[in-house]
N, C-alpha and C positions, 0 to 999 in steps of 0.2 A: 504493500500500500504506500509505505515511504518514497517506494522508487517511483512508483507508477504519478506521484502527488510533484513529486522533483520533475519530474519529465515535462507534465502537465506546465509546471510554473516556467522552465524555461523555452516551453515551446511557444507559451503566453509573452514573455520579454522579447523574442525574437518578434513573434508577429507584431509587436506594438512597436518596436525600436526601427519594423521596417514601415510600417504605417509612419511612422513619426518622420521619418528619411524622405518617404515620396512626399509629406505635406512640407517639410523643409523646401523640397525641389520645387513643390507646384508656389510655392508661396515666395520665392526667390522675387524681386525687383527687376524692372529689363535693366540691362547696361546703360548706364548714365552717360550720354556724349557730351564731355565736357570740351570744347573744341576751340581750335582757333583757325580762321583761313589764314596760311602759311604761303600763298602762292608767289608772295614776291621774294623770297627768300632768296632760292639762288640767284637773282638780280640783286638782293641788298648784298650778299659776300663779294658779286663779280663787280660791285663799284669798289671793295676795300674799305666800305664804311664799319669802322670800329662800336659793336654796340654792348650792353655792361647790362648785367642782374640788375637784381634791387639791391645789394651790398655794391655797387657802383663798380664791381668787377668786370675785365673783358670778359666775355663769353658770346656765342654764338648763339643766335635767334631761336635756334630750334633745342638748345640744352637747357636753354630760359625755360622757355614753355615746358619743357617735360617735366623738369624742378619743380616748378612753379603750380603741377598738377592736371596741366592739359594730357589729355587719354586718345585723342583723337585729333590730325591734322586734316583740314580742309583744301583742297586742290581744285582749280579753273583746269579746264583743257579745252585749248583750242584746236581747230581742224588742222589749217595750216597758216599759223600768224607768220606777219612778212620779216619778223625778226627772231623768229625760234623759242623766245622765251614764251612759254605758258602751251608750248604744243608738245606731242607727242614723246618724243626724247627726252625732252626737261622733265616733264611731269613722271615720267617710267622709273628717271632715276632718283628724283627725289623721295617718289614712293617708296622703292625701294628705301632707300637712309630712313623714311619715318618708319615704316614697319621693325630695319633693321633696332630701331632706336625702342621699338617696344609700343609702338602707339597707333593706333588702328589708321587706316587712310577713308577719305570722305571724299571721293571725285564729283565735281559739276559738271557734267559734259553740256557746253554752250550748243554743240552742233553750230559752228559758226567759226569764222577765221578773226573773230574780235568782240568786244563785249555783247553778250546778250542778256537783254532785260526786257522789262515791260516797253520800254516806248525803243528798241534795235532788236530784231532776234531775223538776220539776215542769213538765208544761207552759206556756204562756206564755196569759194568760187568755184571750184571743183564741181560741184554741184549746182549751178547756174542754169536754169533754160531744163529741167530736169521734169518731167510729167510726174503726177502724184505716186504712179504704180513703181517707177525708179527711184523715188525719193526712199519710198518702201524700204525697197532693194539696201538703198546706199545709208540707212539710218543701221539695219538690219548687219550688212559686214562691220561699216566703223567698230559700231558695241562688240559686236561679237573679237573684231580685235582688241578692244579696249579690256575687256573682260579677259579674255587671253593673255594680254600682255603683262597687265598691272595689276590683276586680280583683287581692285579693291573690297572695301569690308562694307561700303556704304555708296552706291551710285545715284545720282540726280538724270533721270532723263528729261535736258532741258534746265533752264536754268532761270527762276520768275516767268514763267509762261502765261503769265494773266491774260494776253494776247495771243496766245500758240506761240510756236516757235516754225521755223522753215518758214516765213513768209514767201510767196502767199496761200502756196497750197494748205499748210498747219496752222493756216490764221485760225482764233476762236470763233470767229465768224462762221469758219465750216467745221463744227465742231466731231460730225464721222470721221472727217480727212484726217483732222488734228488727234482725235484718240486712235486711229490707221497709224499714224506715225508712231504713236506714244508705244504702239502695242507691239511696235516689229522692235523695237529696244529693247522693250522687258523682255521679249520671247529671246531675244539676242541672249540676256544676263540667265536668264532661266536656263538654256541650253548649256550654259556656259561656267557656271556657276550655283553651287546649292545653297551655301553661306552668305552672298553677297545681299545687301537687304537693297528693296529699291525705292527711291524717293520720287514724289512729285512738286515742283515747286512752286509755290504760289507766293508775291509780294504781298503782304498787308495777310489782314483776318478779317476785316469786318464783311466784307462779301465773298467768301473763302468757299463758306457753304454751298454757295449756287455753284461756284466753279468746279468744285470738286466732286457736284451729284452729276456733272456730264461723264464722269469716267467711274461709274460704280461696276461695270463688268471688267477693266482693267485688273491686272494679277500685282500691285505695287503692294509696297509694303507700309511706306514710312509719308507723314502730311507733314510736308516739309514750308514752313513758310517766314516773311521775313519782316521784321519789325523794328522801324526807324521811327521816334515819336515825330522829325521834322513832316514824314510824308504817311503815317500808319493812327495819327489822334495821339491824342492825352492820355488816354486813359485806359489803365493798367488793368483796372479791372473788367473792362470789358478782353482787353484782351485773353486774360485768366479765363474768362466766362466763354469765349469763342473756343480757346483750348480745349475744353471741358465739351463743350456741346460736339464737336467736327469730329472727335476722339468717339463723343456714343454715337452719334450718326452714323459714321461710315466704319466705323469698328476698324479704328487704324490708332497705332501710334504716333506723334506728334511732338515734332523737334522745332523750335526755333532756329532755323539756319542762317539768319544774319541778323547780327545787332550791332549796335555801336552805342559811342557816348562823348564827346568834347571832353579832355583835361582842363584846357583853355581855351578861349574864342582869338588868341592869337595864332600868329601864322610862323612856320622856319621857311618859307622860301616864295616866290614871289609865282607861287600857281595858286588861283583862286582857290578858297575852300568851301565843301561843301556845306559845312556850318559856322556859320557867325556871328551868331547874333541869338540873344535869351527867346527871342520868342519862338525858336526854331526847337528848344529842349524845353524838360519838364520843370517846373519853375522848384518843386522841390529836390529837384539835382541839380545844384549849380556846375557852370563848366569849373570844375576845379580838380586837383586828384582824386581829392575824398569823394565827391558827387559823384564821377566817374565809377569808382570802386562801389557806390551804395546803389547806385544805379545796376553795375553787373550783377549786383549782387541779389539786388529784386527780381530782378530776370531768369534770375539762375533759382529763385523761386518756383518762381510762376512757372519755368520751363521744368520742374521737378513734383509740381504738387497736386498731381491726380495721376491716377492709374495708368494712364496712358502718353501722359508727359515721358518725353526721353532723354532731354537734354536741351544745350544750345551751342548755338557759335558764335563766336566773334569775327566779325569781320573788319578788314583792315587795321588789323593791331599791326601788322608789321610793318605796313607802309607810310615810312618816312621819309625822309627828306632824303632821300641817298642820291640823289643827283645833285646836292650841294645846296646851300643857303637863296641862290643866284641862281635857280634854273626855274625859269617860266615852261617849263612840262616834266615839272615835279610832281609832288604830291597835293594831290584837291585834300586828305587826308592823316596830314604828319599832326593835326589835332586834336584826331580821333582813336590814332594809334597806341600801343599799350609801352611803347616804350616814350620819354619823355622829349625834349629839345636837346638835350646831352646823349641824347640814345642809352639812357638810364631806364630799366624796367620800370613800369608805375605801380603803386597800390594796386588797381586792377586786378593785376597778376595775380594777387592771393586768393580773388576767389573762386579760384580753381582746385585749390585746395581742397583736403576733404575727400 
């Protein structure tokens, strides 16, 4: 009876201790993308701009950020840009160094040979004069190398496509064409990749929703969107509040992929900035370091506090002045950047931490 009682009890500890293990597993949190876009990186080393931690030490851009807590590096890739930086080569290899470095990779693919956003998302000249069923085609090999090549952890097909992208066949205007294109990309990464999670990118949040119920039969993974107060509103909590709804609506996870914040409303170098002036930020973040830092810091909130939050990015931390004090096609951005006018790391950086 003693043996038969013994047996009983630890066959009772195993099954509860493996019950206990799968609700451990199921009850895990997703992976927190704590991120920064790093895209100008190897252009700031190929200028020989010296840039320093927050102990005001040399060190290089991408050893800051790891330090400092970022998990995750953000990449642009272009088709074919007319100077190589931000195309295929540059981006493979830099991949390559953040993965080597321990930190996931985040690719944007523009589909374009230069920035694409809401108001430019031009095809890549290659692809010029191309009919909808070849665009297919030519969205369809790109990814499928892209995926091959660089095998990121996180892809963007498109990049703010509030408007489509591939104008004019992917304009949102023809929104079959424009989910046609979306969908020879995913099938790209899907073939191609088991792990890769895929994003779709929308600017702003407050009309996110309509945008995003045109593609409910697409196979993406991740509602990728991006949140500027100069161009996205005031206010914080509706954006938390859109989070939360776009997250139960379409049963997707949800990443903020661009933010930003002013240190100062000052300038290093004589290229217009995209911010400057108070009424352009949130009146209770002033442009200062601290503001800057309390600001990512709400963010990194909002971008963690429901089920379905996954993280955020920073965008244009690294781009600073690296063409010099004196160059009129510098940075629209060395004010919004995470390192300081010394190219000293900011406050900022800490809250990545964690």
């Amino acid at each position: 009876m003693k043996l038969y009682f013994a047996l009983f009890t630890m066959f009772f500890i195993l099954i509860s201790c493996s019950k206990a293990d799968d609700e451990s597993v199921q009850q895990q949190p997703p992976f927190v993308i704590k991120a920064v876009d790093g895209s100008f990186i190897p252009q700031v080393r190929l200028s020989g701009m010296v840039t320093k931690n927050s102990a005001g030490q040399p060190e290089d851009m991408l050893t800051t950020l790891k330090s400092s807590g970022v998990n995750t590096i953000r990449i642009r890739l272009w088709k074919d840009p007319a100077d190589g930086h931000s195309g295929f080569n540059e981006v493979k290899q830099f991949a390559q160094e953040v993965r080597n470095s321990g930190m996931k990779v985040w690719l944007t693919v523009h589909y374009s040979d230069t920035w694409a956003d809401p108001g430019n998302q031009q095809p890549p000249a290659a692809w010029v004069g191309q009919s909808y069923e070849q665009l297919k085609t030519s969205v369809y090999n790109y990814t499928k190398q892209i995926v091959t090549g660089i095998n990121p952890d996180y892809i963007q097909i498109g990049n703010e496509i509030n408007k489509g992208f591939l104008w004019p066949q992917g304009s949102y205007t023809n929104p079959t064409q424009l989910a046609g294109l979306l969908q020879e990309g995913i099938r790209a990464v899907r073939e191609e990749s088991e792990t890769a999670k895929i994003m779709i990118h929308y600017a702003g949040h407050e009309e996110a929703a309509t945008f995003y119920s045109n593609f409910t039969t697409l196979d993406y993974d991740i509602i990728a969107l991006s949140y500027y107060p100069t161009w996205h509103g005031h206010h914080l909590n509706a954006l938390q509040d859109n989070i939360n709804s776009l997250a139960m609506e379409f049963d997707k996870d949800v990443v903020i992929a661009e933010t930003s914040y002013p240190f100062t409303l000052g300038w290093n170098d004589w290229t217009n900035n995209v911010i400057g002036s108070n009424d352009q930020i949130l009146p209770q973040y002033p442009a200062t370091p601290q503001g800057q830092k309390e600001y990512l810091a709400k963010i990194r909130e909002i971008a963690t506090n429901s089920p379905r939050a996954i993280g955020f990015c920073y965008w244009g931390g690294e781009w600073i002045s690296f063409n010099g004090s004196e160059a009129t096609n510098g940075s629209s951005y060395e004010n919004q950047a995470l390192w300081d006018f010394n190219n000293q790391a900011l406050p900022a950086t800490q809250v990545f931490l964690n």
